[in-house]
C-alpha positions as CSV (number, residue, x, y, z in Angstrom):
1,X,133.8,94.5,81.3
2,X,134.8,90.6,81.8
3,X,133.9,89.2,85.1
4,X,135.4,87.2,87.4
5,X,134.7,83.9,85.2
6,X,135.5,85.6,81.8
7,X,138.7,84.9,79.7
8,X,140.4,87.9,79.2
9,X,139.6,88.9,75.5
10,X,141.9,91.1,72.7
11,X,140.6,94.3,72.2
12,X,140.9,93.3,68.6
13,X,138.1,90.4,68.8
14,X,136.0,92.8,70.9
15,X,135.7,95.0,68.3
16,X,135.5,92.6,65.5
17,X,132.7,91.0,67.2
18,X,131.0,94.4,67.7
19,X,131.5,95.2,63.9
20,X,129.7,91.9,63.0
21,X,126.7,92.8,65.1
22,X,126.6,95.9,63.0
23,X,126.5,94.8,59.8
24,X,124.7,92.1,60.2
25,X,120.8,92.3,58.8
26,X,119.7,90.1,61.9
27,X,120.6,92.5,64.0
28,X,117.4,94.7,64.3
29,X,118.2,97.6,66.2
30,X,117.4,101.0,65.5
31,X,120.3,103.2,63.9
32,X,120.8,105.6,67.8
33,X,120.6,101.8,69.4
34,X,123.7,100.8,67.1
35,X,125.3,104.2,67.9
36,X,124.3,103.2,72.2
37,X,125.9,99.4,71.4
38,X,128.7,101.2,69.7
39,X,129.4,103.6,72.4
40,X,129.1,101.7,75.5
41,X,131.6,98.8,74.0
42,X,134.4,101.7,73.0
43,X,134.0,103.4,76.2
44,X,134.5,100.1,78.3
45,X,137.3,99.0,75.9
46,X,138.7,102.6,77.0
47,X,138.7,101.4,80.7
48,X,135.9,104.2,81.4
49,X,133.0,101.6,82.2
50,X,132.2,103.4,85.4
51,X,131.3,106.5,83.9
52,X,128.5,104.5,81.5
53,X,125.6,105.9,83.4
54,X,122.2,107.0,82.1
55,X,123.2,110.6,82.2
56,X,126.3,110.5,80.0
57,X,124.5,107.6,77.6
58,X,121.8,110.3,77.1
59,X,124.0,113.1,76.5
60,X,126.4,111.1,73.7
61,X,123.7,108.9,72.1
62,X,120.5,110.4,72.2
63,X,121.7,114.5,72.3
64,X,119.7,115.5,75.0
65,X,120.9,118.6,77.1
66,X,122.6,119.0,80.0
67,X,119.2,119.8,81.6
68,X,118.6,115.7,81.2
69,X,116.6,114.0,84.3
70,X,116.3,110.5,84.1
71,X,113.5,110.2,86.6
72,X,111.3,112.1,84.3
73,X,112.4,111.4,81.2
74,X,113.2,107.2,80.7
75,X,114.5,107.1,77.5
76,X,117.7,105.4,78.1
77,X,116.0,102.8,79.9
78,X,113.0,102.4,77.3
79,X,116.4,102.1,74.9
80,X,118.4,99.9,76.8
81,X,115.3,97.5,76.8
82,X,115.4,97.5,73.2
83,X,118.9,97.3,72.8
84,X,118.9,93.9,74.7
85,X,116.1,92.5,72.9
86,X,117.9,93.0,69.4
87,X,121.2,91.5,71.2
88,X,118.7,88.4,72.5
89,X,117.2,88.5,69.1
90,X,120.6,88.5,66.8
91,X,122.2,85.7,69.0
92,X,118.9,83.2,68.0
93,X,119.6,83.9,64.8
94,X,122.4,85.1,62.5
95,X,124.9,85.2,65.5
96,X,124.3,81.7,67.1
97,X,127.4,80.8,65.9
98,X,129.6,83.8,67.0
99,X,132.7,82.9,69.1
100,X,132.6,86.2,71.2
101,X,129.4,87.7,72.8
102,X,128.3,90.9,74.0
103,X,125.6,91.4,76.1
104,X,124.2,94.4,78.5
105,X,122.8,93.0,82.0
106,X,119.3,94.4,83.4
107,X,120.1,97.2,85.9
108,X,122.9,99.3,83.8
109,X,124.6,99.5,80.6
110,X,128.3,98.5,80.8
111,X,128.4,95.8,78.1
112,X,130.4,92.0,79.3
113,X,132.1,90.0,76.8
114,X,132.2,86.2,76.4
115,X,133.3,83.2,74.7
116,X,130.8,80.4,73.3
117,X,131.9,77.2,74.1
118,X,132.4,75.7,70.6
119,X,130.6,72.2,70.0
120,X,133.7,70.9,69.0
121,X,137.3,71.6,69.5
122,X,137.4,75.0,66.7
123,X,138.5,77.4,69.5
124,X,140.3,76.1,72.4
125,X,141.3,78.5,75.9
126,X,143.5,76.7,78.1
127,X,142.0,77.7,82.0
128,X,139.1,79.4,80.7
129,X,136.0,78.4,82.8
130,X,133.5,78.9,79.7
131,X,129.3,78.5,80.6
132,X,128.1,75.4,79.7
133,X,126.1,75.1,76.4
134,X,122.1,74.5,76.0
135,X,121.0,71.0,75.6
136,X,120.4,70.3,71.8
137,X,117.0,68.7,70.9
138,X,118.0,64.7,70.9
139,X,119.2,63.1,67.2
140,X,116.3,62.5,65.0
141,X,115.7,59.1,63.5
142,X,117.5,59.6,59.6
143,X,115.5,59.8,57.1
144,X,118.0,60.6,54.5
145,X,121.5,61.8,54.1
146,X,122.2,64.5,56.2
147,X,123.0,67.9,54.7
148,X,126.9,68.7,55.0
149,X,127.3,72.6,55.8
150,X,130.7,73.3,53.8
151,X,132.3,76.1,56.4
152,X,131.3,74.2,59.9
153,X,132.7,71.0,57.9
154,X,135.9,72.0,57.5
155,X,136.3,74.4,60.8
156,X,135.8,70.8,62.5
157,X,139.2,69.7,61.0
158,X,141.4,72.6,62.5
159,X,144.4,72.0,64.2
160,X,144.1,72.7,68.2
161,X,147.7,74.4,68.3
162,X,145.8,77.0,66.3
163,X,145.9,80.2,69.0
164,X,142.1,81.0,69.3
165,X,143.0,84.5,68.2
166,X,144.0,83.1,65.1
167,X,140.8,80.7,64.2
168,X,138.1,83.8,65.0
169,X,139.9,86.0,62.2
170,X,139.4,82.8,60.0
171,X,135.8,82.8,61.1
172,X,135.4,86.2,60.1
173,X,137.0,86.2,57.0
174,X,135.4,82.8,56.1
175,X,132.0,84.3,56.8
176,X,132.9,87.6,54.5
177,X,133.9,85.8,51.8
178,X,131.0,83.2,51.8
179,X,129.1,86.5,51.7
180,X,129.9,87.9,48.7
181,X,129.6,84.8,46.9
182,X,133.3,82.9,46.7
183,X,132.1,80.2,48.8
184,X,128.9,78.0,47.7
185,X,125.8,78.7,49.5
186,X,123.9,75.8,51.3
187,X,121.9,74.4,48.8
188,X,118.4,75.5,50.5
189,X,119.7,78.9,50.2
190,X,119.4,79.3,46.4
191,X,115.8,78.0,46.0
192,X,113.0,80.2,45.9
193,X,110.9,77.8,47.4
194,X,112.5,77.8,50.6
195,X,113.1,81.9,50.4
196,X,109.1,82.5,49.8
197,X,107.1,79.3,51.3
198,X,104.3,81.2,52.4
199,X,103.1,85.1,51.3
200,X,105.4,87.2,51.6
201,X,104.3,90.4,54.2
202,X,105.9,94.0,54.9
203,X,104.9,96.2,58.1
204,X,104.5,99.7,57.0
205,X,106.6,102.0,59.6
206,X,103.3,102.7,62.4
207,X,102.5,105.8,62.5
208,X,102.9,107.9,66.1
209,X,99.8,109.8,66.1
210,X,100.3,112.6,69.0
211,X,103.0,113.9,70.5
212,X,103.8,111.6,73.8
213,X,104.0,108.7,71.1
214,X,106.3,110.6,69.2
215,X,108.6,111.1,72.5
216,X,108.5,107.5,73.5
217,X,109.3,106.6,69.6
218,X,106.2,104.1,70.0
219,X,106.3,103.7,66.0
220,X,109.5,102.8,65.6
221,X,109.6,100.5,68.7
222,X,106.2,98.9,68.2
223,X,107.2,98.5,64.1
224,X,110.1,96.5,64.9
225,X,109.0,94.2,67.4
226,X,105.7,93.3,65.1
227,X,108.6,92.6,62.8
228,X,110.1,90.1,65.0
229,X,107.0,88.2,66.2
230,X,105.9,87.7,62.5
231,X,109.3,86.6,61.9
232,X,108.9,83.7,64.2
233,X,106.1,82.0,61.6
234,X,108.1,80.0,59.2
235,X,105.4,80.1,56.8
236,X,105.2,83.5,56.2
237,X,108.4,85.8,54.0
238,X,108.5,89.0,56.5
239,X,110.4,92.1,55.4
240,X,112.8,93.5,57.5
241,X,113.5,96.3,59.8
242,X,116.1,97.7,57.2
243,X,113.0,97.6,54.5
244,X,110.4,98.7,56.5
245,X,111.9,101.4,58.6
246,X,114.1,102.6,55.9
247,X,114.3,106.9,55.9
248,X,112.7,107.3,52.3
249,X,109.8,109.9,51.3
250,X,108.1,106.8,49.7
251,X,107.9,104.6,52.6
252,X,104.3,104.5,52.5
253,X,102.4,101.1,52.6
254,X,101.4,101.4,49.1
255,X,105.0,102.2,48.1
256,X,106.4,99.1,50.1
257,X,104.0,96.8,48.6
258,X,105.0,97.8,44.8
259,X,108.9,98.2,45.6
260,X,108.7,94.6,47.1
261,X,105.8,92.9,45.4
262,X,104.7,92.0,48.8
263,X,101.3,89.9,49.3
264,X,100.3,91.7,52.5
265,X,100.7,95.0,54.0
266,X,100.3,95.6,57.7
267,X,99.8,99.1,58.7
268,X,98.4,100.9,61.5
269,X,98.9,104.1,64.1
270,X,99.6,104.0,67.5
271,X,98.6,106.6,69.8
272,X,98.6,107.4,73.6
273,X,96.3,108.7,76.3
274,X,97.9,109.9,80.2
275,X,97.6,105.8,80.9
276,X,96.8,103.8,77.9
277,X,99.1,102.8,74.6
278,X,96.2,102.0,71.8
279,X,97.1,100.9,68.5
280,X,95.0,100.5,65.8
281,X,96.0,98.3,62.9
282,X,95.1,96.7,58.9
283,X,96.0,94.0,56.9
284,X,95.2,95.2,53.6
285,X,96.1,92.7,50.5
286,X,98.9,94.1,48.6
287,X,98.0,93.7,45.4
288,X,94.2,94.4,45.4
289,X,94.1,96.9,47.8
290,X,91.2,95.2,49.2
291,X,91.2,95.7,53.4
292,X,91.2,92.4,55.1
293,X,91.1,92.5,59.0
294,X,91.1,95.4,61.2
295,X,91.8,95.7,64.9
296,X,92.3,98.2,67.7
297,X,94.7,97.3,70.9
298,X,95.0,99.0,74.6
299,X,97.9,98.5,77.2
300,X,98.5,100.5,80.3
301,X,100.9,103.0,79.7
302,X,104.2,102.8,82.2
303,X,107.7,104.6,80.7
304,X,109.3,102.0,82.7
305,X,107.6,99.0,80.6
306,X,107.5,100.3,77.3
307,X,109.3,97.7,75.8
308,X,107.4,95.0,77.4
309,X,104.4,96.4,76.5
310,X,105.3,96.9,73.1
311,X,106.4,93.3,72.9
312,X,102.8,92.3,74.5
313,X,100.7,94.5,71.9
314,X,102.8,93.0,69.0
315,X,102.3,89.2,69.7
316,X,98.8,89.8,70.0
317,X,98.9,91.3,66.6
318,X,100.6,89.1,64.8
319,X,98.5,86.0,66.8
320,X,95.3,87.7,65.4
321,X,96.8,88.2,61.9
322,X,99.5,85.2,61.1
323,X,98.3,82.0,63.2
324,X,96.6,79.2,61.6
325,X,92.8,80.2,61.2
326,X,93.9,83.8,62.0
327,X,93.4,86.6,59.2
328,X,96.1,85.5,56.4
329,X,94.7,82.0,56.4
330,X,91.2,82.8,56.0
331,X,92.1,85.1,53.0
332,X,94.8,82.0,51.7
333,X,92.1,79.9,52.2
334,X,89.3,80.9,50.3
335,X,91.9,81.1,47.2
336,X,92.2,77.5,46.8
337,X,88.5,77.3,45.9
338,X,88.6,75.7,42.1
339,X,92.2,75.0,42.5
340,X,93.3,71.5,41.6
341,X,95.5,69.9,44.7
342,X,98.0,68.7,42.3
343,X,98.2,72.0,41.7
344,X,99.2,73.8,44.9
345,X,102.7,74.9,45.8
346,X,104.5,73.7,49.3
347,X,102.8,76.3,51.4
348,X,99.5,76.0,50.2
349,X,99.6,71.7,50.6
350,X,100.1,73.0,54.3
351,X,97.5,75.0,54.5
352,X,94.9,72.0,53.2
353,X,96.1,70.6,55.8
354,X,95.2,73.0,58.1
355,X,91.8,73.3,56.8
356,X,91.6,69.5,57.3
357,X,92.8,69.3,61.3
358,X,90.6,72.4,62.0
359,X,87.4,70.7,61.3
360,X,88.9,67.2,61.1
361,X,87.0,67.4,57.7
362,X,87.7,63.5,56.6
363,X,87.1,64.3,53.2
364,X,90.1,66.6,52.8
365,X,92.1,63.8,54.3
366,X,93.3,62.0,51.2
367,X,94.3,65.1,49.1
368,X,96.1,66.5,52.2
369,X,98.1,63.5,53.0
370,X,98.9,63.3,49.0
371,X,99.8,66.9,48.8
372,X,102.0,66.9,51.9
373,X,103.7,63.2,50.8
374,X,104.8,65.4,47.2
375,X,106.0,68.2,49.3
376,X,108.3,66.7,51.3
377,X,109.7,65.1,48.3
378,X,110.2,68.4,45.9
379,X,110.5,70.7,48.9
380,X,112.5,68.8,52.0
381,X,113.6,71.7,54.1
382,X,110.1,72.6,54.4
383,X,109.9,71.8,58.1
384,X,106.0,72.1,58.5
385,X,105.4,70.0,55.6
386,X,107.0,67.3,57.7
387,X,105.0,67.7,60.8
388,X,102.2,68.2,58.8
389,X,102.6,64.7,57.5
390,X,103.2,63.2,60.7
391,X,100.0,64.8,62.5
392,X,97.8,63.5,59.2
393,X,99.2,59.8,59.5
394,X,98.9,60.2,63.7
395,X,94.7,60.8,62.5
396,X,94.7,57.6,60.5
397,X,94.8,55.7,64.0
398,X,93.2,58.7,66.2
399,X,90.1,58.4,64.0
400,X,90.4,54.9,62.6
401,X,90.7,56.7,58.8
402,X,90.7,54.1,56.1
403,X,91.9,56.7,53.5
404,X,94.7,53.4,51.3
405,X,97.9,55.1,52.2
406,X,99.6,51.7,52.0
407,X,101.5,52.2,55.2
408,X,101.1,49.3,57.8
409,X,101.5,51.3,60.7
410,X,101.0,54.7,60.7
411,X,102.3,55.6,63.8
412,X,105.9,54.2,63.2
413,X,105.7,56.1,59.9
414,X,104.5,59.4,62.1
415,X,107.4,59.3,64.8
416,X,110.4,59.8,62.0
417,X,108.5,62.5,60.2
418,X,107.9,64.2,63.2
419,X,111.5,63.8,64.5
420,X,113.0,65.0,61.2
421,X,110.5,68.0,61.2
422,X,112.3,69.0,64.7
423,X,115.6,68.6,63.3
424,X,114.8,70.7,60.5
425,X,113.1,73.5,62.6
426,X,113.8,73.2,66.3
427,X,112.5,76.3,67.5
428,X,109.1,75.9,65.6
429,X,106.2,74.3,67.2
430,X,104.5,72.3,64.8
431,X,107.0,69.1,64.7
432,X,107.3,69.2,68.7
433,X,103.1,69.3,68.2
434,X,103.4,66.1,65.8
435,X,105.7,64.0,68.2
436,X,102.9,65.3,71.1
437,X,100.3,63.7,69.3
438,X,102.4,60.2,68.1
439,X,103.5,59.7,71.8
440,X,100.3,60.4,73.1
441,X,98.6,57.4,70.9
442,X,101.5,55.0,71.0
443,X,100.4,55.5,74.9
444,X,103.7,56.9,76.2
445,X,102.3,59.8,78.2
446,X,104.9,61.0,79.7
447,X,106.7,61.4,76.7
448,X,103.9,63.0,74.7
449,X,103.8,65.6,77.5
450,X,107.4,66.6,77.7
451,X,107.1,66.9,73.5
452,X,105.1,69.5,74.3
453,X,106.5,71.0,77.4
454,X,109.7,71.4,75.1
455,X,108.0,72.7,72.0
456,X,106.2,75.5,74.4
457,X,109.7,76.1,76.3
458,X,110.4,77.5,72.2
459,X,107.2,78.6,71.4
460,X,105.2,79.7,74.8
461,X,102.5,81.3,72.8
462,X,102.0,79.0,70.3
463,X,98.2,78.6,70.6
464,X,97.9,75.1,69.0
465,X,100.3,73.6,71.7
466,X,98.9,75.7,74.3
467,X,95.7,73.6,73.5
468,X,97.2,70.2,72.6
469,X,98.8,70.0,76.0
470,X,95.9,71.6,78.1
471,X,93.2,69.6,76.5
472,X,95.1,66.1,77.1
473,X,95.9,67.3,80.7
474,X,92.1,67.6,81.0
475,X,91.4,64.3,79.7
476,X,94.2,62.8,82.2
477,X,92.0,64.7,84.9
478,X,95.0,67.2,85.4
479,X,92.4,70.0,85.5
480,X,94.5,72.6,87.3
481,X,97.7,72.4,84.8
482,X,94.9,71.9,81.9
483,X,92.5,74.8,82.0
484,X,95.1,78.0,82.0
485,X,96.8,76.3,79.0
486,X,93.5,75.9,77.2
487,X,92.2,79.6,78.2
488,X,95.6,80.8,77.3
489,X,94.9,79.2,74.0
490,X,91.6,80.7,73.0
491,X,93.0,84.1,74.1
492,X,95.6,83.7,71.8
493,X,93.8,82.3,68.6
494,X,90.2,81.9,69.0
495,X,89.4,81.4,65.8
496,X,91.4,77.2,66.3
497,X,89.7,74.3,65.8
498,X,86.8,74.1,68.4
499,X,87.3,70.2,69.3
500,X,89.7,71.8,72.1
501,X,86.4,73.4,74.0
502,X,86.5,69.1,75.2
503,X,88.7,70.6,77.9
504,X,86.0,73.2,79.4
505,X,83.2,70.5,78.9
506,X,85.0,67.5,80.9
507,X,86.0,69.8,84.0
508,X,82.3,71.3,84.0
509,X,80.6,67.8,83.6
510,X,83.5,65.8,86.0
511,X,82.2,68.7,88.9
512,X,78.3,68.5,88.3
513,X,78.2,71.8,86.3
514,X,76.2,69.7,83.4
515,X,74.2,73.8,81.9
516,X,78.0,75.0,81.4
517,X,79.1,71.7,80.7
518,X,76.1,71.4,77.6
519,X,77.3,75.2,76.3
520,X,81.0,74.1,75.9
521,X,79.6,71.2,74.1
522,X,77.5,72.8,72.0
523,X,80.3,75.2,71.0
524,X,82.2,72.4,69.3
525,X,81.3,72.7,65.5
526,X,82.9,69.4,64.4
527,X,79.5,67.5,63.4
528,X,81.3,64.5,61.9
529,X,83.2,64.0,65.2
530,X,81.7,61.1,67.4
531,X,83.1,63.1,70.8
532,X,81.2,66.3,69.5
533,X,77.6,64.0,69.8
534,X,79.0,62.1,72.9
535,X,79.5,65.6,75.1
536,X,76.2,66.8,74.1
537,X,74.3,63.6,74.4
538,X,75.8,63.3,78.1
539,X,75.0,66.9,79.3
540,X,71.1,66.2,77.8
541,X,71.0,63.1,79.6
542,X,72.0,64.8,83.0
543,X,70.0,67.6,82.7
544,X,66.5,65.4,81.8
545,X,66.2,66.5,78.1
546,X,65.8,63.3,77.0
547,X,64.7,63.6,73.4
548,X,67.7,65.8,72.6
549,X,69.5,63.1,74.4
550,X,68.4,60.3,72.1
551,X,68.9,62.9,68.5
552,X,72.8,63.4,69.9
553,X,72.8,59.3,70.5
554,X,71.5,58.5,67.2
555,X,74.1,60.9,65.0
556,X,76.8,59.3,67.5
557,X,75.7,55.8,66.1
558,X,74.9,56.3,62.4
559,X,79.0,57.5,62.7
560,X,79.8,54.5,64.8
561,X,76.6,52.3,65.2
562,X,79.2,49.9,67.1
563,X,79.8,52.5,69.9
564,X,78.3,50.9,72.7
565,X,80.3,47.7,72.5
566,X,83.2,49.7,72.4
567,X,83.3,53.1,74.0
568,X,85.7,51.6,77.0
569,X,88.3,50.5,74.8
570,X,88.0,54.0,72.6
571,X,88.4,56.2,75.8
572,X,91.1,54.1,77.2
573,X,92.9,54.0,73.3
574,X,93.1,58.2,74.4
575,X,94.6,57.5,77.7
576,X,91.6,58.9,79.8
577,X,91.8,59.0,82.7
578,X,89.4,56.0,84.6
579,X,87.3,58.4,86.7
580,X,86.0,60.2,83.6
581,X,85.5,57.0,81.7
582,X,83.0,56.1,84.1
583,X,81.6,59.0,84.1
584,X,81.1,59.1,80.3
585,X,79.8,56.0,80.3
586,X,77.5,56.8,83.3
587,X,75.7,59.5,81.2
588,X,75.6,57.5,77.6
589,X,73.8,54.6,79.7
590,X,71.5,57.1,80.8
591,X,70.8,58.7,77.5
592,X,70.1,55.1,76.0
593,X,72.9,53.6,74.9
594,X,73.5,50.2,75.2
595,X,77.5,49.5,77.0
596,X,78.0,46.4,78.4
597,X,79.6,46.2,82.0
598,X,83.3,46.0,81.3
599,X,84.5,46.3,84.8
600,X,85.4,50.0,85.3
């Protein structure tokens, strides 16, 4: 029902906004939650909004009897949850566009009805007080012509006499046509590169294995929302609800995986105890059959946060299974083995990459830089390819790498790739992670930090993030802010590149805590890293072991046998903060190293 604010809407473009939901394939609601949508919009069309309550939803959607109690049993509620999520997800995607909205508010199920505020003048309401829109990531610097999108082109050009009424049948029809083919497709939408970057994965409908599962529709619920948080990695081709949930007797994993010529299969069961949800679920390699990664996961059990829960069990799922260094990668990985660079397709020149940043392997510099500079070339949608580039020209001046790319400044090479790899993709994480990194060593700070702050404001799980921006707190001695990003990090991806543990080891060593301080050091397996010798060399010093002390120095040198004349100027290069440049210094003076008194 329209509130006090909302334009008074035609039935007619309520329901034609409704139908659109339906059939659109972004939509990812269950079948009795279309039927709920459905219901609740006709019955407030109707004028009967006040008689949506969970009672009468339960006894017209969900055919329960007219013994129904909703204290005891929450399924409308459990529903309702789901019901909004599939709204929140369908308006991020397919229906970002879509001139009329419908959305159910927390706390009951009578549906509202809005109007988007167009970017430009396509649909115009005389008196309407409309919301205001989101702020749009700032213009990147061009690159290259920008990519005309034939339909929003030409809606731009209507007339404003046009009655509004009018322009969202257009819409609609536009959209229906370009549909079934009439109207030309944006070019990235007919290549195959940009359909299948990465493997290509199907979630095999979980299986409810007892009966209080079965009542809270666990598989179903759990199956979908795994569904959406693999969706969010751009790298990855997911299957959707539609194709994994489909009511066939041959919807088995095995099935999927031949019907689709999937590259993964993620299966699993989910089962309950009186307070526990545990699900226990496989990645298993489609076409071998060969079982990859395994893993069992507990929640508490409260009806009234199913869907929550469900959301929590699925993100750390997919987090264990589809983030860099997570199970996919390490299978993708060991595949290029014998495989010629020149070779690899668009997804796997990002995945060198990502075996290069992990370790910071120098030696996979040049052929990841090479690979990622043709990918952007044959494949320039590819949003991560861009970043990619950006964070690999970023590491020519963060680790002084003399690798002949030609380019006189790296870092004004960096900031347009990494710009462009937002506009391509603004809601994915890597290109806000690029222009982190560029700001950060062109010394803006402040910058660098709201890069980050915005790319987690789209991505607040995104492990690598989570670490960027805690471990750079912690070297501007913001401890406090720095830590829970960095724990949140680990607990999200441990397997990521284990320079980040820099964090743990300044706040230990920067409070006296030099035992803890030497095990974060010594957990740091990047052994061509000057920083990895220079923690552990410190902590011996402090704690007396002064041969050990004098082995960490020596590796520090024979990587940079200049260090001593130059350790200020390398710490302040990385914007640390003054108080723990003297203490660095403090400790490599006391493990042997020669640093002149530069007045800090």
């Amino acid at each position: 029902m329209p509130d006090a604010t909302s334009p008074v809407l035609p039935v007619g473009a309520i329901r034609e906004a409704l139908e659109h939901i339906l059939a659109s394939t972004d939509f990812d609601a269950s079948e009795r939650n279309r039927r709920f949508l459905r219901h609740v919009v006709e019955e407030t069309l109707a004028g009967r909004a006040d008689r949506i309550k969970g009672y009468s939803v339960a006894m017209a959607v969900f055919d329960r009897e007219a013994s129904f109690d909703p204290q005891i049993d929450p399924i409308v509620r459990i529903e309702a949850s789901r019901l909004r999520r599939s709204l929140d997800h369908y308006y991020l995607t397919g229906g970002q566009d879509d001139a009329v909205r419908v959305s159910i508010s927390k706390g009951g199920y009578v549906p509202t009805f809005t109007v988007k505020e167009a970017a430009d003048p396509t649909i115009d309401l005389p008196g309407a007080a409309l919301p205001a829109s989101p702020p749009r990531p700032a213009d990147p610097v061009s690159i290259g012509p920008p990519e005309a999108h034939p339909v929003r082109e030409n809606l731009g050009r209507l007339p404003r006499w046009l009655p509004w009424h009018v322009i969202l049948v257009a819409i609609v029809a536009l959209v229906a046509v370009w549909r079934l083919g009439a109207l030309p497709w944006p070019p990235h939408a007919q290549t195959e590169a940009t359909r299948r970057q990465g493997p290509a994965v199907v979630v095999a409908p979980l299986e409810e294995g007892d009966a209080e599962a079965a009542r809270l529709h666990l598989g179903p619920g759990l199956t979908r929302e795994v569904i959406a948080a693999l969706s969010r990695y751009r790298n990855l081709f997911v299957f959707g609800n539609d194709t994994s949930l489909q009511p066939a007797p041959g919807n088995s994993a095995d099935a999927l995986a031949r019907q689709l010529s999937a590259d993964y299969v993620l299966s699993g069961t989910v089962s309950t105890t009186p307070d526990r949800i545990r699900l226990l679920v496989s990645l298993v390699d489609a076409r071998s059959g060969r079982h990859l990664w395994s893993q069992s996961y507990e929640s508490p059990l409260v009806p009234a946060r199913i869907v929550d829960t469900e959301a929590d069990i699925a993100r750390r799922v997919v987090d264990s299974v589809a983030q860099p260094y997570g199970a996919i990668y390490v299978d993708k990985i060991s595949g290029l083995t014998g495989k010629a660079p020149e070779q690899f397709s668009s997804y796997e020149c990002v995945l060198l990459f990502h075996a290069y940043w992990r370790r910071t392997d120098i030696a996979l510099y040049p052929s990841a830089r090479d690979c990622l500079e043709r990918t952007i070339i044959d494949d320039p949608d590819y949003a991560d390819a861009w970043a990619a580039l950006a964070l690999t020209y970023a590491d020519q001046v963060r680790f002084g790498i003399q690798a002949g790319s030609g380019v006189a400044d790296p870092l004004e090479r960096a900031l347009p790739l990494a710009q462009r790899a937002v506009s391509l993709a603004p809601n994915a994480p890597l290109g806000y992670q690029a222009e982190h990194l560029v700001f950060w060593l062109r010394h803006d700070v402040e910058q660098s930090f709201a890069a980050a702050r915005a790319g987690l404001a789209r991505s607040p799980n995104n492990a690598e993030l989570l670490a960027d921006l805690g471990g750079r707190l912690c070297l501007r001695g913001q401890f406090d802010e720095g830590l829970p990003l960095l724990t949140a990090a680990f607990d999200r991806n441990p397997g990521q590149s284990t320079i980040y543990r820099l964090g743990f080891f300044l706040a230990h060593y920067m409070a006296g805590r030099f035992e803890d301080a030497l095990t974060e050091a010594s957990r740091i397996d990047q052994r061509e890293n000057r920083f990895t010798h220079i923690a552990q060399a410190i902590a011996y010093a402090q704690l007396g072991r002064k041969n050990e002390a004098a082995a960490e120095l020596d590796l520090l040198l024979k990587l940079s046998p200049d260090y001593g004349d130059r350790v200020v100027s390398d710490l302040q290069d990385r914007n640390v903060a003054p108080a723990i440049i003297r203490a660095v210094v403090e400790g490599l003076r006391k493990a042997g190293l020669s640093v002149p008194n530069a007045g800090i």
